[in-house]
Backbone as CSV, one residue per row, in Angstrom:
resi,resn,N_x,N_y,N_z,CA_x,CA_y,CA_z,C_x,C_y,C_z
1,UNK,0.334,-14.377,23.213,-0.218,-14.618,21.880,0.726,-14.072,20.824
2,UNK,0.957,-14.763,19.689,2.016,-14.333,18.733,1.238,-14.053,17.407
3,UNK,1.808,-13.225,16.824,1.092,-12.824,15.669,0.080,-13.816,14.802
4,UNK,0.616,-15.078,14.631,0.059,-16.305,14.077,-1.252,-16.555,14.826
5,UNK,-1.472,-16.158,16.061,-3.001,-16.601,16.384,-3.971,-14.977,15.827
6,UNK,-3.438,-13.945,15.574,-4.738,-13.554,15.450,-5.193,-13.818,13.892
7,UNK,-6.645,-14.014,13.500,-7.222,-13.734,12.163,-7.018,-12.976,11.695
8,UNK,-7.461,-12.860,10.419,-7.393,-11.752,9.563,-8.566,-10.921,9.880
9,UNK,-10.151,-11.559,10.367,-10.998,-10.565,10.896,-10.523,-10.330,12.270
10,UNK,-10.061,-11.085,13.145,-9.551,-10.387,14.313,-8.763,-8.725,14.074
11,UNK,-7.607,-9.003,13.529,-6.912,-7.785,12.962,-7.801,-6.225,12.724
12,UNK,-8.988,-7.273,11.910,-9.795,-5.855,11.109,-10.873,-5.596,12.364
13,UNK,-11.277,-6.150,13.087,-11.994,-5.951,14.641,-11.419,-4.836,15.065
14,UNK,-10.274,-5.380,15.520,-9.241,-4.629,16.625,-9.580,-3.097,15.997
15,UNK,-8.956,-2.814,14.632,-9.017,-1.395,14.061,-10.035,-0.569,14.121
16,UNK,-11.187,-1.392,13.662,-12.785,-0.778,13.843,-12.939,-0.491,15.801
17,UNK,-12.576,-1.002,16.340,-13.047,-0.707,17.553,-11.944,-0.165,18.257
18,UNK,-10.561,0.415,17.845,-9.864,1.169,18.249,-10.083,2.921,17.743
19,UNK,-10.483,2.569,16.435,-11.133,3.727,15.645,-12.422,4.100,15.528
20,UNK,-13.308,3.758,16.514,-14.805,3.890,16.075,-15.008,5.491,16.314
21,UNK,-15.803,5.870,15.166,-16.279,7.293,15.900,-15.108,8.367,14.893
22,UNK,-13.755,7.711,14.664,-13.163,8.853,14.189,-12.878,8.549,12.879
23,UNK,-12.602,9.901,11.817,-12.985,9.732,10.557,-11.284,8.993,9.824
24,UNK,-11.414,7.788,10.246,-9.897,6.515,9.420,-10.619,5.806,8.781
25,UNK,-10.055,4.766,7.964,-10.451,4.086,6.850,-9.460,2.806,6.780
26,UNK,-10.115,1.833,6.879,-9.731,0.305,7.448,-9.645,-0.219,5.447
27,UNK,-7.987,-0.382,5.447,-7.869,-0.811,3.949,-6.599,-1.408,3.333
28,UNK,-6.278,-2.362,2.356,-5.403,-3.026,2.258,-5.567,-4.695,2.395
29,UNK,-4.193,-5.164,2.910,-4.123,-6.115,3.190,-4.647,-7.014,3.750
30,UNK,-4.859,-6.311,5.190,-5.678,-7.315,6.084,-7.272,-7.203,5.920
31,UNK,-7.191,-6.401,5.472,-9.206,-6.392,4.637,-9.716,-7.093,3.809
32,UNK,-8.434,-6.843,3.201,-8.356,-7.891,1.638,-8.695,-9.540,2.078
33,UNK,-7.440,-9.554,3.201,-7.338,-11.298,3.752,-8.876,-11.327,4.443
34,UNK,-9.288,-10.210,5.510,-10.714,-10.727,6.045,-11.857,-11.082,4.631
35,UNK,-11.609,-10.277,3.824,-12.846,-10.444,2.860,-12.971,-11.980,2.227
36,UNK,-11.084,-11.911,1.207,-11.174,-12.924,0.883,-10.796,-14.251,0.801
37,UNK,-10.962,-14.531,2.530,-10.570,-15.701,2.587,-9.162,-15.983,3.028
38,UNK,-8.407,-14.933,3.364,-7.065,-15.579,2.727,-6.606,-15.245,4.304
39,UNK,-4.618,-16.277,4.922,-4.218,-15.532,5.700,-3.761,-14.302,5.852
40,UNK,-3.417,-13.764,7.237,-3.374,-12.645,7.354,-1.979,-11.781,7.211
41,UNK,-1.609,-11.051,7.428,-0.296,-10.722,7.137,0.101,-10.352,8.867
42,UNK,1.389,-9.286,8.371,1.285,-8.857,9.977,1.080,-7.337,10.614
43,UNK,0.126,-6.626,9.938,0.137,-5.095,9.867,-1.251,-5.126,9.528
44,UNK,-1.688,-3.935,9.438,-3.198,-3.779,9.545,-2.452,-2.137,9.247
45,UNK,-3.193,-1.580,7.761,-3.099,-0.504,7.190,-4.595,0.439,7.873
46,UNK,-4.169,1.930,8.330,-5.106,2.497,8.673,-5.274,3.905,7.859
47,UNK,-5.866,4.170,6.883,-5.654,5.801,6.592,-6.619,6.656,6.869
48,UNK,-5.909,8.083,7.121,-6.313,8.636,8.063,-6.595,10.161,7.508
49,UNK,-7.968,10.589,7.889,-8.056,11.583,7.285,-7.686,12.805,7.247
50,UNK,-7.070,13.550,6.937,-6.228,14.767,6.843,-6.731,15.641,6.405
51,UNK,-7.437,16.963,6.568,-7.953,17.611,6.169,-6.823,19.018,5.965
52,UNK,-6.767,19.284,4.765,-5.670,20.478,4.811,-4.045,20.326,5.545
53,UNK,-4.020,19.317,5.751,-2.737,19.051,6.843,-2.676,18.856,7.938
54,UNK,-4.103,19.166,8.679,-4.179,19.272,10.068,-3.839,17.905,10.399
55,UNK,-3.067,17.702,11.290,-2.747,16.614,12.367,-3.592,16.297,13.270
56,UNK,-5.131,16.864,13.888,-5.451,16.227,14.705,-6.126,15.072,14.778
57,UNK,-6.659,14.348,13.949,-7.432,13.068,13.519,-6.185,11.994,13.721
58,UNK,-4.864,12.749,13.614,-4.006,11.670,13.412,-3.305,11.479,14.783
59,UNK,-3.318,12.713,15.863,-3.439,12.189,17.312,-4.321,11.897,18.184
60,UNK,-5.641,12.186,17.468,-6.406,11.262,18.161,-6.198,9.324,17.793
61,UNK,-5.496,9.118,16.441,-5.643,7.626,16.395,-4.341,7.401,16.944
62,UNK,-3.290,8.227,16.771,-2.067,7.860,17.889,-2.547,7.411,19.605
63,UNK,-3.442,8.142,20.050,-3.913,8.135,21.575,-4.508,6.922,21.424
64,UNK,-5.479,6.745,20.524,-6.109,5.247,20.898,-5.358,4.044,20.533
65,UNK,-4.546,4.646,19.942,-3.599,2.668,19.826,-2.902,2.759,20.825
66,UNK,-2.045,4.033,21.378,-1.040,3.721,22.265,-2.444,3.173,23.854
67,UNK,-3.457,3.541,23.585,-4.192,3.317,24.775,-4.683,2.003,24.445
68,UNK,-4.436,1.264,23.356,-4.606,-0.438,22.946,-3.276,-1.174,23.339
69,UNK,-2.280,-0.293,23.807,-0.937,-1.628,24.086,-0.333,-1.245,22.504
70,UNK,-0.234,-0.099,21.592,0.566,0.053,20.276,1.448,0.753,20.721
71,UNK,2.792,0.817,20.714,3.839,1.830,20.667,4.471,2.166,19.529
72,UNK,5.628,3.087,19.934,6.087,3.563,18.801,7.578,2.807,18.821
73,UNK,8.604,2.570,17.938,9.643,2.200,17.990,10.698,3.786,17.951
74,UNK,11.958,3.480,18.163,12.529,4.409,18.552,12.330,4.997,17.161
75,UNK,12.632,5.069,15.822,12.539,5.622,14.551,11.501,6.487,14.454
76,UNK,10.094,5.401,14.422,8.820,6.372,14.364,8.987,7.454,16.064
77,UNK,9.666,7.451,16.391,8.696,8.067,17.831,9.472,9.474,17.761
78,UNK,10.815,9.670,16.998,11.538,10.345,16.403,10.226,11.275,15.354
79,UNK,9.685,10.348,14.168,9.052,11.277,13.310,7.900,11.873,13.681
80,UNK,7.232,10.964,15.049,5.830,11.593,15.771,6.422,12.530,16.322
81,UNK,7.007,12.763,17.275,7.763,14.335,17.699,7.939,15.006,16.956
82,UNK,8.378,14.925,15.684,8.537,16.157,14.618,7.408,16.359,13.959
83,UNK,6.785,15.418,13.964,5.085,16.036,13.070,4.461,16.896,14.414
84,UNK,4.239,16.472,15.796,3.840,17.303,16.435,4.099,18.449,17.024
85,UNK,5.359,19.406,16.282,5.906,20.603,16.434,5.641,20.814,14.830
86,UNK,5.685,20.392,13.999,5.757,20.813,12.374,4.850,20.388,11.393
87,UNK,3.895,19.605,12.138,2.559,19.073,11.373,3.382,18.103,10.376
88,UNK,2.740,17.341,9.508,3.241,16.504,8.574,3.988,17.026,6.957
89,UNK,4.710,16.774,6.791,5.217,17.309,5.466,4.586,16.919,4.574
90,UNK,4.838,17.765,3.230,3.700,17.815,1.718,3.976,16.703,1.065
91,UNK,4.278,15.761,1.221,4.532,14.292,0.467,3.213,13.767,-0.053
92,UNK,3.646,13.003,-0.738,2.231,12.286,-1.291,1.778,10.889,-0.255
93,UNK,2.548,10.467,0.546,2.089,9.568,1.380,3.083,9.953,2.874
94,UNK,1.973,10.478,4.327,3.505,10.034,5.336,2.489,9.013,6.100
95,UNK,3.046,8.241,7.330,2.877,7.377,7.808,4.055,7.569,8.979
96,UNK,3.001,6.900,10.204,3.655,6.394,11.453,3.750,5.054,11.606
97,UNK,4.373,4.038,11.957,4.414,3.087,12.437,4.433,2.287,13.530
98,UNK,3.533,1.414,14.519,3.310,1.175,15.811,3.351,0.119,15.741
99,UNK,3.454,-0.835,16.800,3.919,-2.364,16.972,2.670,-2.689,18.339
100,UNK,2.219,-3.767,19.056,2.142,-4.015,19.835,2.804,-5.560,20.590
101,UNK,3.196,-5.975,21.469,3.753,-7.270,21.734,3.329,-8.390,21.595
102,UNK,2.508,-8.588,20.557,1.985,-9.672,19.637,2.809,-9.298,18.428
103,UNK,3.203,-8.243,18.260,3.902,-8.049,17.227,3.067,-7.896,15.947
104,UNK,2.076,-7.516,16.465,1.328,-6.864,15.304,1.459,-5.370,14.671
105,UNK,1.797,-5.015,13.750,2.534,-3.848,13.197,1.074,-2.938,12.781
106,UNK,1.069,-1.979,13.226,-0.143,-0.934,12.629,0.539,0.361,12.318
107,UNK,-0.445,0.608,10.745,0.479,1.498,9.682,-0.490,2.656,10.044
108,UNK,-0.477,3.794,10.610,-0.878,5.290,10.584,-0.866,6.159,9.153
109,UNK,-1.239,6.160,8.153,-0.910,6.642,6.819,-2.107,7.927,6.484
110,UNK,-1.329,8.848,6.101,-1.851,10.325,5.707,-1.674,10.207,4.048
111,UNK,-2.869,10.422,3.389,-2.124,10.256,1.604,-2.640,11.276,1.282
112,UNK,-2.034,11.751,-0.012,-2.666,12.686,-1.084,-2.632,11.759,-2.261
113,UNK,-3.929,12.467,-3.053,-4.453,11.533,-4.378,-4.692,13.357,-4.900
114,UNK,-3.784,12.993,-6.010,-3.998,13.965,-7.322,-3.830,15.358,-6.711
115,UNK,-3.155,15.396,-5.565,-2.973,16.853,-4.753,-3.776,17.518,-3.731
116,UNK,-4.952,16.041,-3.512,-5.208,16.904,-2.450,-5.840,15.577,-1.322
117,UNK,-5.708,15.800,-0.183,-5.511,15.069,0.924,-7.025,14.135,1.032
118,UNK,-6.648,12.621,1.377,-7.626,11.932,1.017,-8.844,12.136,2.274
119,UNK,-10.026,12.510,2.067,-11.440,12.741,2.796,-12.615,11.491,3.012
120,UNK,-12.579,10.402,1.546,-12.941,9.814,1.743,-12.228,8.146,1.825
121,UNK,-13.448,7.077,1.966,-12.772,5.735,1.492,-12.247,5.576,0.228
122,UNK,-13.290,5.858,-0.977,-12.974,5.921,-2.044,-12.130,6.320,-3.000
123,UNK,-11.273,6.821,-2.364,-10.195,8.183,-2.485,-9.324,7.175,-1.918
124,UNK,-9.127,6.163,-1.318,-8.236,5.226,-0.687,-8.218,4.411,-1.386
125,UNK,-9.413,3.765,-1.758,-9.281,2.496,-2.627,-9.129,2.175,-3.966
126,UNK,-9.262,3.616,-4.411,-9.015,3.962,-6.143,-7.143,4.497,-5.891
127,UNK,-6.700,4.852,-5.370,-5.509,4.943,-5.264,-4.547,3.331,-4.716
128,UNK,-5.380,2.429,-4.773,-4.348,1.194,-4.705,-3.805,0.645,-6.694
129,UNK,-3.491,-0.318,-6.475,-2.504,-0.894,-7.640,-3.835,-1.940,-8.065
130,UNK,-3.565,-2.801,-7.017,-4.573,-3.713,-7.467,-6.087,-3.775,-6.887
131,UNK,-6.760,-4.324,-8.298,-8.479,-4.454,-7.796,-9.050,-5.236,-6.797
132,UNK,-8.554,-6.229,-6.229,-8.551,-7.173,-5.195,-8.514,-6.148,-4.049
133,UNK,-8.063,-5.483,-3.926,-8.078,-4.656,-2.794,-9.185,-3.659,-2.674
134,UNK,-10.151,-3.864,-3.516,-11.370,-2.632,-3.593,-12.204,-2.707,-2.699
135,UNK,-11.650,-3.166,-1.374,-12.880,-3.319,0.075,-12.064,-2.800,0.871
136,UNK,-12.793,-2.095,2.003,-12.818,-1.525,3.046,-13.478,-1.351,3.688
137,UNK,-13.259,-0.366,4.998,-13.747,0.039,6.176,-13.898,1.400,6.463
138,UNK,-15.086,2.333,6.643,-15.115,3.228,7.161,-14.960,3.036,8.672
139,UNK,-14.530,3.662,9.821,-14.068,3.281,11.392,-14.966,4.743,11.269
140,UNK,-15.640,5.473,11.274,-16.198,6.801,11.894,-17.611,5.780,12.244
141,UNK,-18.444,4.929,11.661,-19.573,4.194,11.731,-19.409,2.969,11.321
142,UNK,-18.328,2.291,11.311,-18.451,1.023,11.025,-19.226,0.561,10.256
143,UNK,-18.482,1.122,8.674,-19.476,0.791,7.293,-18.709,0.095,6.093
144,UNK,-18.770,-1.150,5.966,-17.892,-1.439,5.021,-18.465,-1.205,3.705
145,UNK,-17.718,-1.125,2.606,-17.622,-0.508,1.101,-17.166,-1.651,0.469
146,UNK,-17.534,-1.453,-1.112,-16.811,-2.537,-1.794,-16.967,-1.880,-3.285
147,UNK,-16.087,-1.989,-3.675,-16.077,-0.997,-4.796,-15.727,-1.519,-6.004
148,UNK,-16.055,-3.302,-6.010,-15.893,-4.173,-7.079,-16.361,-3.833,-8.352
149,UNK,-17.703,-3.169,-8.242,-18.451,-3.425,-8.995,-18.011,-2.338,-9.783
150,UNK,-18.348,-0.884,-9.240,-18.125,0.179,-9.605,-16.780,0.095,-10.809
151,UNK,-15.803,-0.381,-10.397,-14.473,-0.156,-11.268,-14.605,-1.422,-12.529
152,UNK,-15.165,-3.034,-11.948,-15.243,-3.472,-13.058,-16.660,-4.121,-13.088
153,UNK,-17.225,-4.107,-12.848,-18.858,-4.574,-13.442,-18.981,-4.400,-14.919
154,UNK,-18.635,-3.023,-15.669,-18.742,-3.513,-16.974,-18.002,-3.598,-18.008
155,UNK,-17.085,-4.880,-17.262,-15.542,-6.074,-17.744,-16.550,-7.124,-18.359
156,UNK,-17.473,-7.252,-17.765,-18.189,-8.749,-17.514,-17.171,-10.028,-17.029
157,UNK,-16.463,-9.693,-15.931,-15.855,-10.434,-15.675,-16.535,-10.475,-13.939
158,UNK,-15.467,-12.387,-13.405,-16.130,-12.769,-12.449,-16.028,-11.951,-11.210
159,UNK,-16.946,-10.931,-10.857,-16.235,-10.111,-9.717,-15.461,-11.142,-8.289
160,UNK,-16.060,-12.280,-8.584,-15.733,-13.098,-7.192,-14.470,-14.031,-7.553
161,UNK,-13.685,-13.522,-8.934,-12.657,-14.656,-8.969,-11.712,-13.402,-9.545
162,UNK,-10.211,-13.450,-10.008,-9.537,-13.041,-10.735,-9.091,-11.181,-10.716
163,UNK,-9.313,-10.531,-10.332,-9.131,-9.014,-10.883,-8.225,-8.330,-11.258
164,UNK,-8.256,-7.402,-12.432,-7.200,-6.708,-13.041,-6.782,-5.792,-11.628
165,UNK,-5.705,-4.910,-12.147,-5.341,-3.869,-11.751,-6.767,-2.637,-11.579
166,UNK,-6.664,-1.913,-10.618,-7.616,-0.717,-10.498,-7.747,0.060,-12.167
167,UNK,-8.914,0.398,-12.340,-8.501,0.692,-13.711,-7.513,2.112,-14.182
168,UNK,-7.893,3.198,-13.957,-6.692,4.358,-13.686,-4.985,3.914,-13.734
169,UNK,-5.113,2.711,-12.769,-3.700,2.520,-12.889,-3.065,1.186,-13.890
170,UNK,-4.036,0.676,-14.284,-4.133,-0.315,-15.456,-3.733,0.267,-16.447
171,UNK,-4.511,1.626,-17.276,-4.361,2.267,-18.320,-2.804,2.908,-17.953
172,UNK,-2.374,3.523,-17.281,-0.860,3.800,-16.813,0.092,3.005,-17.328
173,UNK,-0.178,1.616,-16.502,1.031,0.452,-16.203,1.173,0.290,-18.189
174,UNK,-0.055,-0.441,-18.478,0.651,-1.186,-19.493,1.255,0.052,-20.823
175,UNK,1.177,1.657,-20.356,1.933,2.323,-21.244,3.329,2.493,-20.504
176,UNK,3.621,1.885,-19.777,5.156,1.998,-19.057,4.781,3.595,-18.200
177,UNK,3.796,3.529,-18.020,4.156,5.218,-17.010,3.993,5.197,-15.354
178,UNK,5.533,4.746,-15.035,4.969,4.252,-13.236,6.675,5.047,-12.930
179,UNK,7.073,5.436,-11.951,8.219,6.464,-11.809,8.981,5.125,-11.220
180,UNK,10.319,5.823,-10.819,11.341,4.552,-10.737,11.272,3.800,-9.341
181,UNK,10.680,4.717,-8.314,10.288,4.273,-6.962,9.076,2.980,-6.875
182,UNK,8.228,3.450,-8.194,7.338,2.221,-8.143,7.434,0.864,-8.996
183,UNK,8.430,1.794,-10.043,9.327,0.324,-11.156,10.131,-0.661,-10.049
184,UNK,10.650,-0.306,-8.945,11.290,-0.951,-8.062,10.203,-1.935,-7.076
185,UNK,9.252,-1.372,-6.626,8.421,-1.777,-5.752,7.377,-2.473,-5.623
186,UNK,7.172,-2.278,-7.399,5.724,-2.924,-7.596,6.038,-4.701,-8.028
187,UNK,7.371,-5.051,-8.239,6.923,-6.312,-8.372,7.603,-7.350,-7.168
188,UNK,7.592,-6.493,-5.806,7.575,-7.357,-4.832,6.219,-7.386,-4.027
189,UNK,5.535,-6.395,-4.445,4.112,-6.268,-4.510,3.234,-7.446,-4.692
190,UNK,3.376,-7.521,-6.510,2.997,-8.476,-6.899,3.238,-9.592,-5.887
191,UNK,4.660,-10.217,-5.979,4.560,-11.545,-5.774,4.506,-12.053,-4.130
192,UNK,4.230,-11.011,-3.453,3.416,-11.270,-2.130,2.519,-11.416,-2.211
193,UNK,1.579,-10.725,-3.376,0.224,-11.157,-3.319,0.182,-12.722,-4.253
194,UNK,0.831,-12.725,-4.879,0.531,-14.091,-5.748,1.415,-15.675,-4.712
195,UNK,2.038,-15.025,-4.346,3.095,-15.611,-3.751,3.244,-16.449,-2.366
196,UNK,3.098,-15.131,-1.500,2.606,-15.295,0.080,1.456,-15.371,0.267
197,UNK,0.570,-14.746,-0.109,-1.073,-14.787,0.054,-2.099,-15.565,-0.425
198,UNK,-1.118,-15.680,-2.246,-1.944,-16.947,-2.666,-3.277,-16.524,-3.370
199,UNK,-3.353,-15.398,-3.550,-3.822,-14.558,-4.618,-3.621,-14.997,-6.717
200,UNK,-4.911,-15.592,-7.300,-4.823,-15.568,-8.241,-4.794,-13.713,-9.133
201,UNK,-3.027,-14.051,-9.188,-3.045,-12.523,-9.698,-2.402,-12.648,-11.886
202,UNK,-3.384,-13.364,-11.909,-3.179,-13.430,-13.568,-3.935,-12.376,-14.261
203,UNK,-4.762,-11.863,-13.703,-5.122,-10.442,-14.556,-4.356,-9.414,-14.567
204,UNK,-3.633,-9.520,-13.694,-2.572,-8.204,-13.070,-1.135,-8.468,-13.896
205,UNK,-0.882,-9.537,-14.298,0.698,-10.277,-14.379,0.969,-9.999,-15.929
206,UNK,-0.429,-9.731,-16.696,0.106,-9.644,-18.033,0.284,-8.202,-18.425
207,UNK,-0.286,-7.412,-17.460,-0.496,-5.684,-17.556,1.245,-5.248,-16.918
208,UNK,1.959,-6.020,-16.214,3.089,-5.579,-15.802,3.900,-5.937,-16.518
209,UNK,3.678,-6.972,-17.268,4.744,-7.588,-18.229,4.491,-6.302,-19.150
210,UNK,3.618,-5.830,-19.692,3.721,-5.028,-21.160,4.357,-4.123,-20.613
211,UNK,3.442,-3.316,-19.343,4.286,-1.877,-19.022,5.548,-1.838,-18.569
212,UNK,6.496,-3.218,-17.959,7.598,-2.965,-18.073,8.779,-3.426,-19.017
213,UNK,7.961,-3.683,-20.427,8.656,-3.505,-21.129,8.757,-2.571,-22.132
214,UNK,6.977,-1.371,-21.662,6.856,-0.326,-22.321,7.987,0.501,-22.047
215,UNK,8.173,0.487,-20.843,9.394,1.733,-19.720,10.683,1.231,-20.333
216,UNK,11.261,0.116,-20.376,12.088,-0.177,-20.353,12.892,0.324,-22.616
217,UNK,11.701,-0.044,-23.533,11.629,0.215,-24.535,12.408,2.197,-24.922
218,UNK,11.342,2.960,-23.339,11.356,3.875,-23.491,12.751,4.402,-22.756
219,UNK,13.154,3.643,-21.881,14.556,3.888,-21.348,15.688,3.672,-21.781
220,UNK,15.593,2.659,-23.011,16.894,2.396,-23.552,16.702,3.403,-24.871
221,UNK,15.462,4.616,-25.128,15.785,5.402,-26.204,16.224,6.576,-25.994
222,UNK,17.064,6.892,-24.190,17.174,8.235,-23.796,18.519,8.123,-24.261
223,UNK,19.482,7.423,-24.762,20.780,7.388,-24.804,21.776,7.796,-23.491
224,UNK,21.687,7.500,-22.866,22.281,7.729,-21.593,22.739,6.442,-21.035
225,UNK,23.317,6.154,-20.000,23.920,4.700,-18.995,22.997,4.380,-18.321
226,UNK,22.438,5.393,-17.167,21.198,5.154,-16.554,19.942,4.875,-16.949
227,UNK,19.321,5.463,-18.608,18.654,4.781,-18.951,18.682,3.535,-19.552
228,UNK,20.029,2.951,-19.933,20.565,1.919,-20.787,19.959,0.470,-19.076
229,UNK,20.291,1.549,-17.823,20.366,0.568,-16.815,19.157,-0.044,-16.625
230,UNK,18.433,0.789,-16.274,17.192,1.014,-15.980,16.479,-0.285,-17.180
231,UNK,16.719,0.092,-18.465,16.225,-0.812,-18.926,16.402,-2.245,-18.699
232,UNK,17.668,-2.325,-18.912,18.172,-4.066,-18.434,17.356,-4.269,-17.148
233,UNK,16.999,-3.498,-16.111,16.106,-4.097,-14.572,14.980,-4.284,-15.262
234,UNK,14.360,-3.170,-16.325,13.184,-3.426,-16.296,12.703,-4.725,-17.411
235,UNK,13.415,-4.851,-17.869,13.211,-6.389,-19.079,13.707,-7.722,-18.396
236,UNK,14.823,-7.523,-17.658,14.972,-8.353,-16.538,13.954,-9.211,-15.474
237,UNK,12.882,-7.876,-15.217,12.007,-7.802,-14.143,10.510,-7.934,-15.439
238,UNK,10.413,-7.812,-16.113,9.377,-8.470,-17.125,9.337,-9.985,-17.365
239,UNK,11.040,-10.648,-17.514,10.799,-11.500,-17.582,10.235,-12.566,-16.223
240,UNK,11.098,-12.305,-15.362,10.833,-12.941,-13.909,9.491,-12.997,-13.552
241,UNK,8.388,-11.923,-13.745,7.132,-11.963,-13.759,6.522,-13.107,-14.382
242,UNK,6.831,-13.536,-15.768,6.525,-13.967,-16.940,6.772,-15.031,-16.250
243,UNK,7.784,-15.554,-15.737,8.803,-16.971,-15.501,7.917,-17.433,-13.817
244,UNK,7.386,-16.779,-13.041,6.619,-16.678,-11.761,8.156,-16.597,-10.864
245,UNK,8.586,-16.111,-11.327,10.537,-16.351,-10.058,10.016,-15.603,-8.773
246,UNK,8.889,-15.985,-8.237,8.634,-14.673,-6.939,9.866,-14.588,-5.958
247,UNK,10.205,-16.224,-5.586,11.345,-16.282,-4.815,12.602,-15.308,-4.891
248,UNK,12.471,-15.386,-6.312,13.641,-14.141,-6.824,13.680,-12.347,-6.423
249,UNK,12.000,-12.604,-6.805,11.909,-11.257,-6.848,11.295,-10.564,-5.574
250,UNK,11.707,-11.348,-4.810,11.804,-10.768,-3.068,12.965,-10.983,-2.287
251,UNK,14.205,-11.847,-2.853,15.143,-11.345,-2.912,15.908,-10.433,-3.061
252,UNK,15.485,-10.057,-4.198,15.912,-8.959,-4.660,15.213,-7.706,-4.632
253,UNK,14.061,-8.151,-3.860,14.222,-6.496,-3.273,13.767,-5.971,-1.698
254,UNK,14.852,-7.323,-1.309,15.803,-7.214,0.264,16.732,-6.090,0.307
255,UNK,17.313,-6.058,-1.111,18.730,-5.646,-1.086,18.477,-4.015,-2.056
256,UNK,17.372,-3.320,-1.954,16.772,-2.446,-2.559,16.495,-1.247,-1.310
257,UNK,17.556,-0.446,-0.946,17.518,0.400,0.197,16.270,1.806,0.119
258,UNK,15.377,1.906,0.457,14.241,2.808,0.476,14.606,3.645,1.537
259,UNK,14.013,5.000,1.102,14.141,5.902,2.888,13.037,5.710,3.253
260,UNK,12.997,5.510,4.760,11.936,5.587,5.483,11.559,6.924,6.062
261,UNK,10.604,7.000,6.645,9.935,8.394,6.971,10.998,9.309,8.070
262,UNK,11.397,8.984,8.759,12.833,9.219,9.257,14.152,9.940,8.630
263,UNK,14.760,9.148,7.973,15.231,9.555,6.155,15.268,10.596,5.945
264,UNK,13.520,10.553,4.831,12.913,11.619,4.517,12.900,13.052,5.294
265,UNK,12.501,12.793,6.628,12.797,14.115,7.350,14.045,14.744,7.281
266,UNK,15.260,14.188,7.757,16.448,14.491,7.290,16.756,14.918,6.228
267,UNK,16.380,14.572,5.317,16.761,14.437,3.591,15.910,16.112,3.284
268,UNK,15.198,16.241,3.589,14.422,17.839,3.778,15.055,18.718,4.579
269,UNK,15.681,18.642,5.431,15.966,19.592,6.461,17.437,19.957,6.301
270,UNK,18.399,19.099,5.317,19.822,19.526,5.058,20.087,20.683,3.591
């Protein structure tokens, strides 16, 4: 079986019944696709609850995927050995990564929101970008959430068509306040969701246009090269939004080198 036969509720099955009983949280993408309609991707996001740092919630969901047919690739299996002598480092997001031979990719993710380690769903789903993503999965009881209402119910807008950005990060974006890791990231974001998925993301498209030309306004007033740069990407990358160039703008950020969790360990330890 190749990735293309499973569903998008297949995907979100698999997680709930690899995780039942322990306290993870079924959220993202492939939740998004089971909820609404849409295909699936090829990963299935799991976050995982962390209490103070402790690692054990996060080898108990290591044990049950590798006991589903999930492994680790040589990279991650590198950073699972070092979290299990050194517990996880203080980052605001770490993550393991597992594959199984369907080639279905499952994301292990530990987050912090506002400094302190996420406990609940809600705490997951208010920390995404976009409102489309405000459903999930509790896996301790198999309880799904939906948190449409709560963030925009009083928009008076159609909860079942269209959604802005989460609001927290709405009020952010369109003042240009997103750091340079997410000025880079967020508009290949976008145009997977508008793009590949097929997501009406026009509530979202006019909030990125302002804020990156708020940042960019604010980068060309530091007098410096790097901010002079910075700006040209970010008015650059306002317009392409504006223009729908998704094709473009996943091109271009093929060629946009990120550290991975691997990296990162290194990058700490020299």
């Amino acid at each position: 079986m190749t990735i293309s036969n499973y569903t998008a509720d297949e995907v979100v099955q698999l997680g709930l019944k690899m995780f039942a009983g322990l306290p993870a949280y079924l959220a993202g993408s492939s939740v998004a696709a089971q909820f609404w309609g849409k295909p699936p991707g090829n990963d299935l996001d799991v976050f995982v609850h962390v209490p103070r740092g402790d690692t054990y919630a996060f080898g108990q969901c290591v044990a049950r995927a590798e006991a589903a047919g999930f492994r680790f690739e040589d990279r991650m299996s590198k950073v699972n050995a070092r979290w299990l002598t050194a517990g996880t480092p203080h980052w605001q997001t770490n993550s393991l990564k597992m594959v199984n031979d369907q080639g279905l990719e499952l994301n292990l993710i530990g987050k912090t929101v506002n400094g302190s380690p996420i406990t609940n769903l809600s705490d997951v789903l208010e920390s995404f970008d976009f409102g489309l993503l405000a459903v999930g999965w509790e896996t301790r009881k198999g309880i799904f959430r939906d948190m449409r209402s709560y963030q925009f119910g009083h928009l008076g807008i159609d909860l079942d068509g269209p959604l802005p950005m989460m609001l927290d990060r709405l009020d952010e974006m369109k003042q240009g306040l997103f750091s340079k890791y997410v000025g880079f990231r967020e508009p290949g974001r976008l145009a997977r969701y508008a793009h590949c998925y097929g997501y009406d993301m026009s509530l979202v498209i006019d909030a990125l246009i302002q804020g990156y030309r708020a940042n960019a306004m604010y980068q060309s007033s530091r007098g410096n090269a790097d901010g002079d740069m910075l700006a040209n990407i970010y008015n650059l990358t306002a317009d392409q939004i504006e223009d729908g160039e998704w094709d473009q703008i996943l091109q271009a950020e093929k060629k946009i080198i990120y550290l991975d969790e691997l990296d990162q360990i290194y990058e700490a330890m020299i």
